[in-house]
C-alpha positions as CSV (number, residue, x, y, z in Angstrom):
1,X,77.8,169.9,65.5
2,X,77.9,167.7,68.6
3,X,82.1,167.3,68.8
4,X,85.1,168.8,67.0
5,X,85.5,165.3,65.2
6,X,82.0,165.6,63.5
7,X,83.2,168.8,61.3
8,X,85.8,166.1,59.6
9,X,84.8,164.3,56.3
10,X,87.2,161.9,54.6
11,X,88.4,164.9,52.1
12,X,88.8,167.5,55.1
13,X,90.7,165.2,56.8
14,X,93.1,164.6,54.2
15,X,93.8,168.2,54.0
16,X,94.5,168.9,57.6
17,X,97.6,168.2,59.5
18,X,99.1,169.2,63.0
19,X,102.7,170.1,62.7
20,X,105.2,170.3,65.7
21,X,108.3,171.3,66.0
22,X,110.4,167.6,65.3
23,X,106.7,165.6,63.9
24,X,103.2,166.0,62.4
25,X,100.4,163.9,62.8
26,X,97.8,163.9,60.2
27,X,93.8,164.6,60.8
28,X,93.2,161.4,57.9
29,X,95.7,158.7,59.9
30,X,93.2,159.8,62.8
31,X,90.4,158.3,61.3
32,X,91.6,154.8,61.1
33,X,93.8,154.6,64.6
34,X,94.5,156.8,67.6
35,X,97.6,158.2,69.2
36,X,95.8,156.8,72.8
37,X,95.5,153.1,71.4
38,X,93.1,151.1,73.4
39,X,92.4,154.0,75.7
40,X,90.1,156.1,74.0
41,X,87.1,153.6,75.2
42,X,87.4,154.0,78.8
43,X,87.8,157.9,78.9
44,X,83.9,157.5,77.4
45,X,82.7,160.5,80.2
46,X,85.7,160.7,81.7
47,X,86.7,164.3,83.4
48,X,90.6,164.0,81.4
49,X,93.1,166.6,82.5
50,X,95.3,167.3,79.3
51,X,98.8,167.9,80.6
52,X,101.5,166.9,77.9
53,X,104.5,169.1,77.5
54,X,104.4,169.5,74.1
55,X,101.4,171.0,71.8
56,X,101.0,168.4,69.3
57,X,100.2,165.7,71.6
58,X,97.9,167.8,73.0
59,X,96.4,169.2,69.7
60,X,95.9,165.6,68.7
61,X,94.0,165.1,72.4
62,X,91.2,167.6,71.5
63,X,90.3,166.2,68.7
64,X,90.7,162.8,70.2
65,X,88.3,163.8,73.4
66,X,85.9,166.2,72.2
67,X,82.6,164.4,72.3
68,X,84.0,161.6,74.0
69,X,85.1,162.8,77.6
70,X,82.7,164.8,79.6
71,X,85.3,167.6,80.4
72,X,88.4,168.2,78.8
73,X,90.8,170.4,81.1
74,X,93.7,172.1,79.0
75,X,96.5,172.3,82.1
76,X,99.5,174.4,80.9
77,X,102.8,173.2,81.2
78,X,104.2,176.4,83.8
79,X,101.7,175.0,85.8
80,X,103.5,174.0,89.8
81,X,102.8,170.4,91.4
82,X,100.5,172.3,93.5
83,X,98.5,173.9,91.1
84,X,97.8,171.1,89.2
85,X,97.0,168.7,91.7
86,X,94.0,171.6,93.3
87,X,92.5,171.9,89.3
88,X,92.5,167.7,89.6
89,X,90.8,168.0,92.6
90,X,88.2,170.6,91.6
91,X,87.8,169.0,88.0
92,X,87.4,165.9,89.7
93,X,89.5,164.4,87.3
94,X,89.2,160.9,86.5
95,X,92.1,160.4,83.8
96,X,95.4,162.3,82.4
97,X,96.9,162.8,79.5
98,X,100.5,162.5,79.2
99,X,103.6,162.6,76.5
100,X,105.8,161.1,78.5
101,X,105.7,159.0,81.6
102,X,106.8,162.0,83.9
103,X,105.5,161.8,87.5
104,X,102.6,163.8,88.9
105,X,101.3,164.3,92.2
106,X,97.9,163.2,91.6
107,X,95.6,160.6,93.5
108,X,96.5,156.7,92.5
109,X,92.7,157.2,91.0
110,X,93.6,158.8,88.5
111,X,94.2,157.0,85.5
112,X,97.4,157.7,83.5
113,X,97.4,157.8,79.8
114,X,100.7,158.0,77.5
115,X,99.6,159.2,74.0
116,X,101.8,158.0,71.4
117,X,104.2,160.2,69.0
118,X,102.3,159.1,66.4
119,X,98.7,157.4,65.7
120,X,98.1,153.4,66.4
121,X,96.2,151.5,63.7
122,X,92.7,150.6,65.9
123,X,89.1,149.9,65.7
124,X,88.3,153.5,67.0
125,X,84.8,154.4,67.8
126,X,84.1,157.7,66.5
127,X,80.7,158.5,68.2
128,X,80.2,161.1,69.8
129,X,78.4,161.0,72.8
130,X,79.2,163.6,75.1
131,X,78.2,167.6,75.2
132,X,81.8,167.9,76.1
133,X,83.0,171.0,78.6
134,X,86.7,172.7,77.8
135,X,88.3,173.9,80.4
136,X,90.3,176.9,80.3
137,X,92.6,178.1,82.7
138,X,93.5,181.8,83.3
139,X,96.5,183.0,83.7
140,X,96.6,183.5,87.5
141,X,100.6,184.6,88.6
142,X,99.8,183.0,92.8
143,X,97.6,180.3,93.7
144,X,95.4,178.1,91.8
145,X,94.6,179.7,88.3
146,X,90.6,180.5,87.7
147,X,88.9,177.5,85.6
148,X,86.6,178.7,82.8
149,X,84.1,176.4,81.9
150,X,83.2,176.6,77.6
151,X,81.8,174.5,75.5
152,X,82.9,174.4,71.5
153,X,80.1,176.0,70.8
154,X,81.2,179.0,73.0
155,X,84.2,178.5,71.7
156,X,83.5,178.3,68.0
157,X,80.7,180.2,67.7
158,X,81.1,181.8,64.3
159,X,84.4,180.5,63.4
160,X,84.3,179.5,59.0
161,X,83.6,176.3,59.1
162,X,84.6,175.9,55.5
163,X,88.1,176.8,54.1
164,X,88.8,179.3,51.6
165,X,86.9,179.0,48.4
166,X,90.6,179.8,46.5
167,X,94.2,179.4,47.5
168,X,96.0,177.6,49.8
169,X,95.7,178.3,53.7
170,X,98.1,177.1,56.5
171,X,97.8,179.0,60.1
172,X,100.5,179.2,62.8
173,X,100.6,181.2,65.9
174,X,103.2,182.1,68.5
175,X,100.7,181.6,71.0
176,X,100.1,178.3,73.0
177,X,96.9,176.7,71.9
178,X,95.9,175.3,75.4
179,X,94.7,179.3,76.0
180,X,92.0,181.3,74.7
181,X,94.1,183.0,71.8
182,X,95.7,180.0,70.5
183,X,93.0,177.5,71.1
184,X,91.2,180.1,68.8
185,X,93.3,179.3,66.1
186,X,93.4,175.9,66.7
187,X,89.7,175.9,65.9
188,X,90.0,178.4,62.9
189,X,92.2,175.6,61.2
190,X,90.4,172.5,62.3
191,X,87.1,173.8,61.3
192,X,88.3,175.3,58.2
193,X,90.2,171.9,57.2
194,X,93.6,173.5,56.9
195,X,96.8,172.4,58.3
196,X,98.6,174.1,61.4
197,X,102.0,175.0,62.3
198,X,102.6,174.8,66.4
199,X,105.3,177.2,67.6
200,X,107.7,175.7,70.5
201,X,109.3,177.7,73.4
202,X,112.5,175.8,72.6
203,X,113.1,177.2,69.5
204,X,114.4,180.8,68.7
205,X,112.2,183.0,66.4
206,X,114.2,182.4,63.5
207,X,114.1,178.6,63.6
208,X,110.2,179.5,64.6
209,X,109.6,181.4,61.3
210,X,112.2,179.3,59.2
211,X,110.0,176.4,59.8
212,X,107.0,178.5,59.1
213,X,108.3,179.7,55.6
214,X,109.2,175.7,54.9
215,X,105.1,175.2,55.7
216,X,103.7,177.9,54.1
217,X,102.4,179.6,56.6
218,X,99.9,182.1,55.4
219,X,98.1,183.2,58.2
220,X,100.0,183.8,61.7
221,X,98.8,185.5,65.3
222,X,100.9,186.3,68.3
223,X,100.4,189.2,71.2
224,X,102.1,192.6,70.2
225,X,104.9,191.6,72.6
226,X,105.4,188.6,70.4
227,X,105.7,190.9,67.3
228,X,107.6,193.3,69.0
229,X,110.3,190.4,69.9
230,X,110.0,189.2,65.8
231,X,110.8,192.3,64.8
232,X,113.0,193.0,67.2
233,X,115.0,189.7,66.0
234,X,115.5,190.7,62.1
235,X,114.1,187.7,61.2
236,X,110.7,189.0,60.6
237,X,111.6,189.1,56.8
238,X,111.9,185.1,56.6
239,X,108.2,185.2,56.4
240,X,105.9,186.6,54.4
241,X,102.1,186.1,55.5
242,X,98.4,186.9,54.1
243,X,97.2,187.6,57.4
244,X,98.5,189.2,60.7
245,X,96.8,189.2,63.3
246,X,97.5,190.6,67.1
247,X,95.5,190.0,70.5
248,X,95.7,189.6,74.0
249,X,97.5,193.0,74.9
250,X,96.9,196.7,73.7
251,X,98.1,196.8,69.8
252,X,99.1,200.8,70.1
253,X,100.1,202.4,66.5
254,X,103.5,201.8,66.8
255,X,103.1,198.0,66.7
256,X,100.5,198.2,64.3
257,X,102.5,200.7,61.8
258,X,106.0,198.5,62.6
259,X,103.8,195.3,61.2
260,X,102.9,197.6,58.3
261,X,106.2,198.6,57.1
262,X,107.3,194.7,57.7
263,X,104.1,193.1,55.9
264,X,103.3,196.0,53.3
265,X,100.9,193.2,51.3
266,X,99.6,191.2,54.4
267,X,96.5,192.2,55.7
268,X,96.9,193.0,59.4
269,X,94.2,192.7,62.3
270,X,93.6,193.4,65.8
271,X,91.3,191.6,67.4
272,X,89.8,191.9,71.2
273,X,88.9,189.0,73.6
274,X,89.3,187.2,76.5
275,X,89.2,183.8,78.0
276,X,85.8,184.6,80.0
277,X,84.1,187.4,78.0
278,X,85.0,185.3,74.1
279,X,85.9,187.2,71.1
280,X,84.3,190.6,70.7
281,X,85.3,192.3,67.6
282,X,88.3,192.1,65.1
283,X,89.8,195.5,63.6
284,X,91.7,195.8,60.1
285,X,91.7,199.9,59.2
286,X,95.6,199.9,60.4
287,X,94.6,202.6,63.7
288,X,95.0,201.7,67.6
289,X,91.6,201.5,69.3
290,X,88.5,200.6,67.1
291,X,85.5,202.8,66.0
292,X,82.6,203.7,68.4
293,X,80.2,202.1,65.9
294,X,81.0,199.0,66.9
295,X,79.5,199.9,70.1
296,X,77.0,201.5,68.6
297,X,75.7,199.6,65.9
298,X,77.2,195.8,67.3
299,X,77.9,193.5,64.5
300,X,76.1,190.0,64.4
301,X,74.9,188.4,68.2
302,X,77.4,190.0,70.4
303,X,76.1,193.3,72.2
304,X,78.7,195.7,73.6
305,X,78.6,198.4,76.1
306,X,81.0,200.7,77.8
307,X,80.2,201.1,81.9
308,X,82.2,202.3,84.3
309,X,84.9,202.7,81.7
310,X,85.2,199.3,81.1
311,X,84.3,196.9,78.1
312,X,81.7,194.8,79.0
313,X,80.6,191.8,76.1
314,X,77.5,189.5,76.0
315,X,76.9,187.3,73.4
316,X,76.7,183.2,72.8
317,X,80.6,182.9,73.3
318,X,80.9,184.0,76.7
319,X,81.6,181.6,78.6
320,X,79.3,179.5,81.3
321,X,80.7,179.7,84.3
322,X,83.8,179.3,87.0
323,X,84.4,176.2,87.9
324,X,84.7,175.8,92.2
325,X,85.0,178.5,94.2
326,X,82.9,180.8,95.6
327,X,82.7,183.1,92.6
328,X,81.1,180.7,90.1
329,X,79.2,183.8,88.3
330,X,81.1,185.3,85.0
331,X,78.2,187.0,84.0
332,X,76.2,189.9,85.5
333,X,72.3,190.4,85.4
334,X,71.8,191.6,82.5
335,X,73.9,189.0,80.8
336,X,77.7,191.4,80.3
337,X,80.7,190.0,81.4
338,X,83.0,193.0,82.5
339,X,86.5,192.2,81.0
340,X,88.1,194.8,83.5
341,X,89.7,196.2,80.2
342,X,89.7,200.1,80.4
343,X,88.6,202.4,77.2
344,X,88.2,206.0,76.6
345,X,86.2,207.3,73.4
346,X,88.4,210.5,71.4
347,X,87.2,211.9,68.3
348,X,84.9,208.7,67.7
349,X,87.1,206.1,68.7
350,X,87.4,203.7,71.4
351,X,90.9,203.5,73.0
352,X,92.0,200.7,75.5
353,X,93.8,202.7,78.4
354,X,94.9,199.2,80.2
355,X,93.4,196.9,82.9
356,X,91.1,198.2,85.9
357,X,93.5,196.5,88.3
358,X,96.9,197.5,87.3
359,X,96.2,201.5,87.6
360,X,99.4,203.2,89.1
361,X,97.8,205.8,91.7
362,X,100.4,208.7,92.2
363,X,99.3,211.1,94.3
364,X,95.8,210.2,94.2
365,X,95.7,210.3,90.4
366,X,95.2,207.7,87.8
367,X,98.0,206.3,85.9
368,X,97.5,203.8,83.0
369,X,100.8,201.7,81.8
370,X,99.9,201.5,78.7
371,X,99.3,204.5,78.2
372,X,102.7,206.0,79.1
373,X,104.2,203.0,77.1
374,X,102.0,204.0,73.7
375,X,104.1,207.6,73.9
376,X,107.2,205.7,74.3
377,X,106.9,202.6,71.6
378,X,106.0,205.6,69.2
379,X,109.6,206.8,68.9
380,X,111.3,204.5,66.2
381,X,114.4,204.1,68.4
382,X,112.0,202.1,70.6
383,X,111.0,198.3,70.0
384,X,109.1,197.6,73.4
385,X,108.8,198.9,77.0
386,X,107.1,198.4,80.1
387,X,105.8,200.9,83.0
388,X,105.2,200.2,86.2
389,X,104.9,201.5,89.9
390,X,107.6,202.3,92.1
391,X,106.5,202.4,96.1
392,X,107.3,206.6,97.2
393,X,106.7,207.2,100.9
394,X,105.2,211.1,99.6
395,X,103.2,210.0,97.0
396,X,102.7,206.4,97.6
397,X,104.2,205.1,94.1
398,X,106.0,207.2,91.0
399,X,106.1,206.2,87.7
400,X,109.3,203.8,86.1
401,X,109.9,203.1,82.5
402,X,112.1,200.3,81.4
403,X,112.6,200.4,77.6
404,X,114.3,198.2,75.2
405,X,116.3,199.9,72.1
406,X,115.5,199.0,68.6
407,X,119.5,199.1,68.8
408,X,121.2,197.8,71.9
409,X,124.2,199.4,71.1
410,X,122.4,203.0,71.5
411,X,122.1,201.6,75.2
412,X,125.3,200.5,75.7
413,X,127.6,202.8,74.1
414,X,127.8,205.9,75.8
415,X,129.3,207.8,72.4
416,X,125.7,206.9,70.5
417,X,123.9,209.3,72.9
418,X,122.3,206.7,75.5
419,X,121.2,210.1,77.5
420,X,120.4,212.5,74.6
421,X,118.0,209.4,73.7
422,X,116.6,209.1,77.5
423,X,116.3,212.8,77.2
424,X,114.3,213.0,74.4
425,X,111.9,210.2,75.4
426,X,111.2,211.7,78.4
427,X,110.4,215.1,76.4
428,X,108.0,213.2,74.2
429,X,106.1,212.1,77.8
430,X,106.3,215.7,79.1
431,X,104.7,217.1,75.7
432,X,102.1,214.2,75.4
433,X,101.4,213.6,78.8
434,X,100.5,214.9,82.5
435,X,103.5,215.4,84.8
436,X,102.2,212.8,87.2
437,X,102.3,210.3,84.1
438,X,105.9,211.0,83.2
439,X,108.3,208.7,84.0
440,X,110.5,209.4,87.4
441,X,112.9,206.9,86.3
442,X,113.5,205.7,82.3
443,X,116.2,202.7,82.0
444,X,117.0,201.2,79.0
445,X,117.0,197.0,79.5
446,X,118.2,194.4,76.9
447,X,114.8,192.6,77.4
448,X,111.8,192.4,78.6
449,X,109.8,189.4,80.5
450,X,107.3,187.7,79.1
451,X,104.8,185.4,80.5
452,X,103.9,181.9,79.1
453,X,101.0,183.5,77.3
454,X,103.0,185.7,75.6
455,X,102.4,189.3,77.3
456,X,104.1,191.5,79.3
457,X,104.9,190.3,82.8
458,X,103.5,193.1,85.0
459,X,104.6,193.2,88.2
460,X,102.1,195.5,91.2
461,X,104.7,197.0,92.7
């Protein structure tokens, strides 16, 4: 398979569909026109920055490019003026992709393309030239975000390329498909020929999963903080999936138990990976963590190791390289890519204890956020919370909890027992615990922040 495009026969394409929030375009009308109209052509080995507000027009650009430009760059729309004008320049973008005419700061080189809402009857040629590079960015908070340099075969790599033999698929996701976790459904219903329901940021979760109910969405994905915010909303119930499947942040039991009681027929997965280091394993026995056989006895091509604490992944979907900058290397050596993602074995399981840089150090000793939030998201009076570091001039930082209440009004009315509740959380730390992980401060917050990718906003200090 050369580009995304060659997977698509006549019949798979007249299966498939993109579906936005206010439009669809589908895969079949593709074949016969183009939502770029006479532009196509001239982005032949083009470096094409993809920047459109909206995820259907991109959607519709990646299977438009792939094969066609020499590097497709997936810019995000939080992205500042700044930012994208230094991944232009390190790109060396020739051409952009726009769904609107909205102004950029970009040389007058740089050619602008409008895609259309919908595709233009043309004389498209299909053939597919280019080995073509995707270009991820991460999700850097300051400066210019890392670019990660894949190719579909990094990113497919043993994605079905066939859909299911009975039944009727359609995918969705909460995530954004221009990074890693939603591209990788993106792929998962492209190659499998099934149709795909994008989410929106405009929307609220209930008009998110009314529209999915209306689609038939049987198979959906989102970051536990997404999950925790669905359920949090009620409207969970509107829905009633195959297939649930969490990434991109620690899925602790609460989350996955709170998915359980929600979806008691759906089958419900967690999955590890990560923009650089590609998809590692997926778990479905219903328990946080995952079994030490897997790095043990690793399944298919990818070989796992634990060093230094951390989770460290080689295998054909890791990706090639940075792009620019001084630290081009993803890879050491040996060929492992450390994903900086903490784990400590227990009883023959592997538990994620949070990222290498965002230790809280109290004292001298080791505190990891997610740790201290798995104790707290266990109580049932608890939909999410966050932990973090607050600066001490004795101990250099202490630990602070804010937590959001399944039930705002146990926060906000002082007769429901706001500080029997704080109490008793707090008593659940002490027990579970060290005393240099317990909460110094526990406040109760009516939300949390998320980032565009769909975790929780971590702030150092």
């Amino acid at each position: 398979m050369i580009s995304l495009w060659d997977s698509f026969t006549p019949s798979r394409a007249a299966s498939t569909a993109l579906h936005g929030r206010g439009e669809s375009v589908a895969v079949a009308d593709l074949m016969a026109g183009s939502t770029l109209e006479d532009a196509l052509e001239p982005l032949r080995g083009a470096s094409v920055l993809i920047a459109t507000n909206e995820q259907l027009p991109t959607a519709v650009a990646l299977l438009e490019l792939d094969g066609v430009a020499r590097r497709m760059v997936l810019c995000t729309p939080d992205l500042t003026p700044q930012q994208l004008a230094e991944v232009a320049k390190t790109t060396q973008a020739t051409a952009v992709i726009l769904d609107s005419t909205q102004a950029l700061d970009l040389p007058a080189a740089v050619t602008r393309c409008v895609a259309t809402p919908q595709p233009v009857a043309a004389a498209i040629r299909r053939r597919s030239s280019e080995r073509t590079e995707w270009i991820l960015l991460t999700s850097g908070t300051t400066g210019a975000p890392k670019l990660v340099v894949h190719t579909l075969s990094s990113l497919a790599g043993t994605l079905p390329r066939q859909p299911p033999a009975a039944g009727r698929l359609v995918w969705s996701t909460f995530y954004d498909i221009r990074r890693y976790g939603g591209l990788q459904i993106y792929l998962r219903a492209m190659l499998g020929g099934v149709p795909l329901l994008l989410s929106s940021p405009e929307e609220s979760t209930r008009e998110f999963f009314l529209r999915a109910a209306a689609a038939g969405v049987t198979h959906i994905s989102g970051t536990p903080s997404h999950w925790r915010r669905a359920l949090m909303s009620g409207d969970a119930g509107l829905l009633q999936p195959e297939y649930v499947r969490l990434s991109g942040e620690v899925a602790d039991q609460s989350i996955l138990d709170n998915l359980r009681a929600a979806y008691p027929h759906a089958r419900i997965a967690h999955a590890f990976a990560s923009t650089e280091a590609g998809v590692a394993f997926e778990v479905e026995d219903g328990l946080a963590g995952f079994p030490a056989d897997i790095i043990d006895a690793p399944r298919g091509s990818i070989d796992l190791k634990v060093q230094d604490g951390t989770l460290r992944i080689r295998s054909s979907r890791n990706a090639a390289r940075y792009l620019g900058g001084s630290e081009n290397v993803l890879a050491s050596d040996d060929g492992y890519v450390d994903t900086g993602d903490l784990v400590e074995v227990l009883e023959g399981r592997y538990h994620f204890r949070g990222r290498k840089g965002g230790i809280i150090n109290v004292g001298g000793l080791k505190v990891y956020p997610e740790e201290v939030e798995a104790v707290l998201n266990a109580d049932p009076r608890v939909r999410m919370s966050l932990v973090r570091a607050r600066r001490n001039p004795i101990t250099g930082a202490v630990v602070v909890a804010e937590v959001v209440l399944a039930d705002p009004r146990d926060a906000a009315d002082a007769d429901a027992g706001a500080e029997r509740i704080k109490a008793e959380l707090l008593s659940a730390c002490r027990r579970q615990l060290a005393a240099h992980k317990v909460p110094a401060i526990l406040r109760f917050v009516p939300a949390l922040e998320l980032t565009p990718g769909g975790k929780l906003v971590r702030p150092n200090a």
